[in-house]
N, C-alpha and C positions, 0 to 999 in steps of 0.2 A: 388393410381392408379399405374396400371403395366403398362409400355410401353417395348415394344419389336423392337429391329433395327437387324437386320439380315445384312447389309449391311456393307462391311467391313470398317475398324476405318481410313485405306489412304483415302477414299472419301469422299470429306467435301459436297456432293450432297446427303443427307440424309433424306429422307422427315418424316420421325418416331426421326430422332434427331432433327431437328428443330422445329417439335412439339410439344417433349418435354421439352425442352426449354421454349418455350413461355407459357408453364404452369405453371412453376417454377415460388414460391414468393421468396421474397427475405430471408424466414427464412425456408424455403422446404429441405428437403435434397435430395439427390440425390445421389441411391450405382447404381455401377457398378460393374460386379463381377471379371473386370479385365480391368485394364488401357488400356491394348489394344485395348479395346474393343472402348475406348473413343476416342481416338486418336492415331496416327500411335509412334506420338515421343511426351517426353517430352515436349518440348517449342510448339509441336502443342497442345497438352490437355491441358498446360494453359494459351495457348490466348485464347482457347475454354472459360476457366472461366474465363478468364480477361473480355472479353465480354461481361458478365452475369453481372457484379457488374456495 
């Protein structure tokens, strides 16, 4: 499945990333084709995955 978010990686008000999300199993993978795009900083992209687990 392709999901697409357009809205920039500072706004945790995402409605196409918290959908994709709650699709995700626990053995899914998940690219990005640039961190930026996940999260503005560091420690913000991995509470994003600390969340997930």
């Amino acid at each position: 499945m392709i999901v697409t978010d357009k809205t920039s990686g500072k706004n945790d008000l995402r409605p196409e990333f918290t959908a994709c999300h709650a699709l995700l199993d626990a053995d899914d993978t998940l690219a990005v084709p640039a961190l930026d795009r996940y999260g503005r900083s560091l420690q913000g992209s991995r509470g994003k995955l600390e969340g997930r687990q």
